[in-house]
DOVEXKE-335615 format. One record per residue (C-alpha): residue number from 1; residue in one letter; y negated, z, x. Coordinates in steps of 0.1 Angstrom, whole numbers. Example, Ala and Ser with C-alpha at 12.3 -4.5 7.8 and 13.67 -1.06 7.14 Angstrom:
k, r, yy, zz, xx
1, a, 45, 78, 123
2, s, 11, 71, 137
This chain:
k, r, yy, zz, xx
1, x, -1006, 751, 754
2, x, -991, 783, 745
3, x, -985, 809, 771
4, x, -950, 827, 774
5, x, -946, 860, 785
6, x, -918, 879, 800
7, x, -903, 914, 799
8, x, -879, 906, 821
9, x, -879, 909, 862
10, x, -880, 875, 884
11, x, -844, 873, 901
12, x, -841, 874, 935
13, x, -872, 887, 961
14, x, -899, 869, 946
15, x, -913, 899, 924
16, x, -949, 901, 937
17, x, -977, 911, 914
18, x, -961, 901, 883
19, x, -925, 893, 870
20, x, -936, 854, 859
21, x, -948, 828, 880
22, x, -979, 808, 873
23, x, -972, 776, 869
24, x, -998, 745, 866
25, x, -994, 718, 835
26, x, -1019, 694, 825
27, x, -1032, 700, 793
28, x, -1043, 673, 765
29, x, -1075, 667, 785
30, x, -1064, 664, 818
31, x, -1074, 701, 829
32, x, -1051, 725, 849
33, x, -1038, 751, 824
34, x, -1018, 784, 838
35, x, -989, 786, 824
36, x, -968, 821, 827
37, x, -928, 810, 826
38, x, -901, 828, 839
39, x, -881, 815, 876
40, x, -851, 811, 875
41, x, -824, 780, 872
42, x, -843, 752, 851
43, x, -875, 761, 866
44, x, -897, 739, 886
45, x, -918, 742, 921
46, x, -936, 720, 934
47, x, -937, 694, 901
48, x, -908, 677, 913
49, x, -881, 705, 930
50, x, -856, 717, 899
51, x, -840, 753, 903
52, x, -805, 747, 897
53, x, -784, 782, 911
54, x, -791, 805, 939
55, x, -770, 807, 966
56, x, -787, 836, 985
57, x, -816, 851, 1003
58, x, -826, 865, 1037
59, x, -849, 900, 1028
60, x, -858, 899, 1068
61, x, -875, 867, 1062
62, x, -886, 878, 1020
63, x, -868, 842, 1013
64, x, -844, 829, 989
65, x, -821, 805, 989
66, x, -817, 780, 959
67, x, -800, 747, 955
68, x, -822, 726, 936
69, x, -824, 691, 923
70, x, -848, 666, 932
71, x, -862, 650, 900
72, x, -882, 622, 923
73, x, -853, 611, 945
74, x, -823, 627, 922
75, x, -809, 645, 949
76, x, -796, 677, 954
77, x, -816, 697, 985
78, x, -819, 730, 995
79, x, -847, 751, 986
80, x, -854, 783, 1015
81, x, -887, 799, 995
82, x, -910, 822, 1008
83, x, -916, 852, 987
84, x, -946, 878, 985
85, x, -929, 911, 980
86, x, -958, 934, 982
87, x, -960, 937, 1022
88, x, -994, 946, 1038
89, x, -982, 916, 1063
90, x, -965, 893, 1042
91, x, -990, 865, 1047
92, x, -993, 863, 1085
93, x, -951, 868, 1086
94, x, -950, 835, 1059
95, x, -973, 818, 1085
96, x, -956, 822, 1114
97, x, -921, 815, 1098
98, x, -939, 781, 1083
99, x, -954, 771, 1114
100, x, -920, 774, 1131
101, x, -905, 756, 1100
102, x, -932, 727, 1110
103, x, -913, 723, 1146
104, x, -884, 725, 1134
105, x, -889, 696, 1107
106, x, -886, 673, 1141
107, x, -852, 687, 1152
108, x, -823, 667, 1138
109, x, -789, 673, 1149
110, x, -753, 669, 1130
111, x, -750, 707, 1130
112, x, -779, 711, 1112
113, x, -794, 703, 1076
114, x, -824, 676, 1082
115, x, -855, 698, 1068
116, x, -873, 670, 1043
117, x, -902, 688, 1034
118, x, -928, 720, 1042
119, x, -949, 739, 1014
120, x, -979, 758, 1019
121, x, -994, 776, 986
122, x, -1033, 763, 998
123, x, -1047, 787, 974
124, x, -1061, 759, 948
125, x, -1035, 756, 928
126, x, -1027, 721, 928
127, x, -996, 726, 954
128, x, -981, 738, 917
129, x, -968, 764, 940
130, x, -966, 796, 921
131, x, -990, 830, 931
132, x, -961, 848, 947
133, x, -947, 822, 967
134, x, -963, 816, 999
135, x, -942, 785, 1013
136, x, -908, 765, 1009
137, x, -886, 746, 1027
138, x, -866, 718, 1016
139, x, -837, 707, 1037
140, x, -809, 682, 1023
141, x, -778, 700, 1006
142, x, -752, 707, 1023
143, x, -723, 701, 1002
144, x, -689, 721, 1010
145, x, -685, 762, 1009
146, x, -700, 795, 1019
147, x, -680, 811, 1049
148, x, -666, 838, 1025
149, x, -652, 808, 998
150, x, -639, 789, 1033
151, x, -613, 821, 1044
152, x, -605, 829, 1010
153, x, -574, 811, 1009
154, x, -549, 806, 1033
155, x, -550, 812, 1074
156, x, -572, 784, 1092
157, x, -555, 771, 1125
158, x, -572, 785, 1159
159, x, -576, 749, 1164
160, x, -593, 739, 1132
161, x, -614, 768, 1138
162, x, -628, 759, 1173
163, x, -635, 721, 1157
164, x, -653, 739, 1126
165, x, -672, 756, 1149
166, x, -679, 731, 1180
167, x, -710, 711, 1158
168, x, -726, 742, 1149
169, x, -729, 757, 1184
170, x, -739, 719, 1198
171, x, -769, 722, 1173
172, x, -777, 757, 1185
173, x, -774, 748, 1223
174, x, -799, 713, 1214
175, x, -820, 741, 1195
176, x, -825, 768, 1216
177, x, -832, 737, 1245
178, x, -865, 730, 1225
179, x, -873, 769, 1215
180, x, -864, 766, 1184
181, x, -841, 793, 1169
182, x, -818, 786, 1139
183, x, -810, 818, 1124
184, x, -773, 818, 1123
185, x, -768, 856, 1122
186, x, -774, 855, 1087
187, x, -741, 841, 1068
188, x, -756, 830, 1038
189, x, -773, 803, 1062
190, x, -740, 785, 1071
191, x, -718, 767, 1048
192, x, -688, 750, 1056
193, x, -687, 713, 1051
194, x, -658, 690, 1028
195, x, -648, 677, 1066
196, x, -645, 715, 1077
197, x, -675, 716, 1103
198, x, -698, 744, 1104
199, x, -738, 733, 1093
200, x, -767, 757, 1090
201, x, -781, 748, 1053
202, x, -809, 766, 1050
203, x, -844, 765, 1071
204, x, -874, 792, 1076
205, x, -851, 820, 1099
206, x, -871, 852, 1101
207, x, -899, 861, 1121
208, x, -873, 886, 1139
209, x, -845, 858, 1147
210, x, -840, 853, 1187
211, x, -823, 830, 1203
212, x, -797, 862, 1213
213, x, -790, 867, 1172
214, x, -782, 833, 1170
215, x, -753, 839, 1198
216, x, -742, 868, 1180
217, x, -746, 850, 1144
218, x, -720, 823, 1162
219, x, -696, 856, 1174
220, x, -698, 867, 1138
221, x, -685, 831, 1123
222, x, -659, 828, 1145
223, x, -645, 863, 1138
224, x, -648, 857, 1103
225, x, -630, 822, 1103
226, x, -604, 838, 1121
227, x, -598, 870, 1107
228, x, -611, 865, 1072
229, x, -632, 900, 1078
230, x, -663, 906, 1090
231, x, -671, 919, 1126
232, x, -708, 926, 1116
233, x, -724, 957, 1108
234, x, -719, 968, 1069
235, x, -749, 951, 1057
236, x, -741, 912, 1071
237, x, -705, 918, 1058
238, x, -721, 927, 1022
239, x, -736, 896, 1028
240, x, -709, 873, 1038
241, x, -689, 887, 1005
242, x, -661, 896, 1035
243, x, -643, 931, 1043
244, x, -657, 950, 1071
245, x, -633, 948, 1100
246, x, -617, 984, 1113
247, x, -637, 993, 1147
248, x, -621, 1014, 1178
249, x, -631, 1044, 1188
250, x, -661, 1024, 1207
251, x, -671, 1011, 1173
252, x, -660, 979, 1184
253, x, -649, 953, 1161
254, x, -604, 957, 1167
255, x, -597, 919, 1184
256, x, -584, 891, 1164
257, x, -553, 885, 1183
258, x, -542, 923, 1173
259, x, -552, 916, 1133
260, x, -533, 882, 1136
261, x, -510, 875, 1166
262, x, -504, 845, 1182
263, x, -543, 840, 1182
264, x, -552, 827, 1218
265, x, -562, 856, 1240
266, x, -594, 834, 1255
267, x, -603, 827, 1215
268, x, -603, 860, 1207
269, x, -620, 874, 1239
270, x, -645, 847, 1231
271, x, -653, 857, 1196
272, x, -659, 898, 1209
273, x, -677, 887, 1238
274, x, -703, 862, 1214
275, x, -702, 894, 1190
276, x, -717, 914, 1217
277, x, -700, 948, 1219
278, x, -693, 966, 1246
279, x, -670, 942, 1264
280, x, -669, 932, 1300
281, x, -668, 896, 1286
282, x, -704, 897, 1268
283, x, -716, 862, 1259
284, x, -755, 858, 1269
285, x, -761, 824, 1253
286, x, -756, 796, 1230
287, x, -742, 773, 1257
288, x, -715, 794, 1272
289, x, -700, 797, 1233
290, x, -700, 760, 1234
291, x, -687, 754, 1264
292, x, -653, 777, 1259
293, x, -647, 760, 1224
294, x, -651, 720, 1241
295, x, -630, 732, 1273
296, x, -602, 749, 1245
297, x, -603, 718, 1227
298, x, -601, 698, 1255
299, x, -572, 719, 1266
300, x, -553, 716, 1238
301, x, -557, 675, 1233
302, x, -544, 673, 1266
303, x, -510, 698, 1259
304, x, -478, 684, 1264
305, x, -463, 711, 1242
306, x, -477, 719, 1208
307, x, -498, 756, 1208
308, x, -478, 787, 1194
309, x, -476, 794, 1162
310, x, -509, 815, 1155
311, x, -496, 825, 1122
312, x, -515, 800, 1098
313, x, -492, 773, 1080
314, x, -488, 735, 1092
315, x, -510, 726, 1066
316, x, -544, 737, 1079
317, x, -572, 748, 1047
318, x, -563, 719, 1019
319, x, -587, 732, 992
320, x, -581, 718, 956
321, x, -597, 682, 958
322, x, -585, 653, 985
323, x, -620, 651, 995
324, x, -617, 686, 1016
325, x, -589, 673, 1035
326, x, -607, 675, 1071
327, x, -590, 647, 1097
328, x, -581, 662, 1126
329, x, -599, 642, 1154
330, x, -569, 647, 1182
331, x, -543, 637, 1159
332, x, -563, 610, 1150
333, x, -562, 598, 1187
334, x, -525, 605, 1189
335, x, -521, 583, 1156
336, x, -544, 555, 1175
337, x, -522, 554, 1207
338, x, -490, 557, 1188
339, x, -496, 525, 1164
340, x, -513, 504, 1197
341, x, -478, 511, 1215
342, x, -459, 501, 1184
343, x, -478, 467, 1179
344, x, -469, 458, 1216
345, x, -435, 463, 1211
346, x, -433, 445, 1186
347, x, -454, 414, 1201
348, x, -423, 419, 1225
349, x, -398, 419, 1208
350, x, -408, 387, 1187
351, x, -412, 369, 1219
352, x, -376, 376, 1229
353, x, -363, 365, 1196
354, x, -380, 332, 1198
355, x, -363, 326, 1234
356, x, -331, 334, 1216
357, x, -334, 314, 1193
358, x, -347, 284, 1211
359, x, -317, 286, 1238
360, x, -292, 294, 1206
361, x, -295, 260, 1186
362, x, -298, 241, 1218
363, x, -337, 231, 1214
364, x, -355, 222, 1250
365, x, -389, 207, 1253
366, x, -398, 173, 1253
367, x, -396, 158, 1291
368, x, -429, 145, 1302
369, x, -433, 104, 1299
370, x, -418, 93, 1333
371, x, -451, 73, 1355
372, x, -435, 42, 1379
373, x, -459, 34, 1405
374, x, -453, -4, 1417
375, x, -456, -6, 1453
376, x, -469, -42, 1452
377, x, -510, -42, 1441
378, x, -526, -78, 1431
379, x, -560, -83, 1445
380, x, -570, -107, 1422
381, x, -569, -72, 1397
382, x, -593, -53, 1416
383, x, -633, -53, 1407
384, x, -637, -51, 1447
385, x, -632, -75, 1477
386, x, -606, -61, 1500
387, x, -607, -64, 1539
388, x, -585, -82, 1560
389, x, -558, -65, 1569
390, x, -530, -73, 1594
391, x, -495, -70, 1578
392, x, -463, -57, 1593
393, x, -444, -78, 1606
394, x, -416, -91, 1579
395, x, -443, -80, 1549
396, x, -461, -103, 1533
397, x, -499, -94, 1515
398, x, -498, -114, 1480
């Protein structure tokens, strides 16, 4: 087996001690045989886990993000790997943000990509882990779009925002209840989903992610969804791919009722106060976020009048394939009502028309066979003796 060498650097975080990666093959006899190749789309961790493009990466946590194909199950999954970057505490930070990974593997929620798998590199080798990769996560692939792709096109609705949004803060309340964290502060985390719901796709959050960054990671996405810009600092908005938004002379993000009008005033007190600036309305945790967005969407099912116009279009975010065509679940009960009413009329109105027509050609139903009772009874016919009996005068027992 030959040995390949590289002049070029590793994409991505993983740089380490050397620009390849060491991966093993098994030679003619059966031996392990190191094997310098170069990561990047085509390459292989793990003996089974196929680099296909990558998506992003988190340098608080040294990770990267990949989506990656599954050559056992034929799958696509996401790939959150572990990188050694040179720090003098690299390997106890990869620990701890593996051990959490192990805890998280039994949290399953909707809002949340199902983590399949955890890697450790044990040091012998035969994880066919590579030297500068401590650990990896692998989570199923969340199909759909990043958060910049999602507001790169027309307005979204306020309402189709709130019921983008609504799984993703359920997940984080369910979360943060079993001290867990999810690390949605970081935008490269979160993709949006064909049926338009929010979904954290990628596991192993930072050794620095509290359950406060998650609240403000949920401030952030609304803003964005809303606004189209970023309400973060300048670094998460390089990040998210998204336009910084302007800032008042407080430095706090300008509200997304003023960038777009006709934005709900509670929405977009909502999204500042989850941002966390200095606002009288601050938002402390995960539950109050989802609280507001089911008691605005419960709100709004329950209108007589339709909401104002908030400036998007009456189609709400139809990207270029049928399959992103997101139902909307109150119209859907609308539709359900609607087309139970309709049937009952119509049972009605069928039953009318066949009275009609019964009385109009004259038809009436059958009368019932007439029974004559005979007043006279033969006792020679009954299986029984009868007693005497003393007639009436002028009647005569037969």
């Amino acid at each position: 087996m030959s040995v390949a060498s590289a002049a070029s650097t590793t994409p991505g975080l993983c740089r380490g001690k050397s620009s390849v990666i060491n991966e093993l093959h098994k030679g003619p006899t059966g031996s392990a045989t190191a094997v310098l190749v170069r990561r990047g789309p085509g390459a292989t961790l793990a003996g089974r886990y196929r680099l296909l493009v990558q998506v992003g990466g988190d340098e608080s946590a040294d990770a990267e993000f990949w989506r990656a194909k599954d050559t056992v199950s034929g799958h696509d999954v996401g790939l959150t790997v572990l990188c050694d970057t040179g720090r003098t505490d690299g390997g106890r930070r990869a620990a701890d943000v593996l051990d959490r990974a192990t805890r998280w593997g039994h949290f399953e929620h909707p809002g949340c990509a199902r983590v399949l798998e955890v890697l450790r590199h044990d040091g012998t080798g035969y994880d066919q882990l590579p030297t500068d990769v401590y650990g990896l996560a692998v989570t199923e692939w969340v199909s759909g779009r990043s958060l910049a792709e999602a507001v790169s096109g027309t307005p979204l609705r306020t309402a189709a925002v709130l019921e983008m949004l609504a799984p993703l803060t359920e997940a984080t309340v369910a979360a943060h209840r079993q001290g867990l964290v999810l690390g949605c502060a970081h935008p490269q985390r979160v993709r949006i989903t064909p049926w338009g719901e929010a979904r954290i796709a990628f596991a192993l959050p930072g050794p620095s992610v509290t359950a406060e960054s998650d609240v403000r990671g949920l401030g952030a996405i609304l803003y964005a969804l809303l606004t189209g810009l970023s309400g973060t600092n300048t670094n998460a908005a390089r990040l998210t791919g998204l336009t910084p938004a302007p800032r008042d002379a407080l430095g706090t993000p300008v509200s997304p009722d003023t960038l777009r009008p006709g934005v709900p005033a509670e929405v977009s007190e909502l999204a500042l106060g989850a941002l966390g600036g200095a606002t009288p309305g601050r938002v402390h945790t995960a539950a109050a976020v989802h609280t507001v967005i089911s008691e605005l969407l419960a709100s709004e099912s329950d209108a007589v009048l339709p909401p104002p116009d908030d400036g998007a279009p009456d189609e709400v975010w139809q990207p270029d394939t049928a399959a992103w065509v997101k139902t909307d679940r109150s119209r859907k009960r609308k539709l359900s009502l609607g087309m139970g009413a309709l049937l009952l009329g119509m049972v009605v109105a069928l039953g009318y028309l066949t009275v009609q027509l019964v009385f109009f050609f004259g038809l009436t139903p059958a009368s019932p066979p007439r029974v004559v009772v005979h007043d006279t009874v033969s006792v020679t016919a009954l299986p029984f003796k009868l007693p005497p009996v003393s007639a009436p005068a002028g009647r005569q027992i037969r």
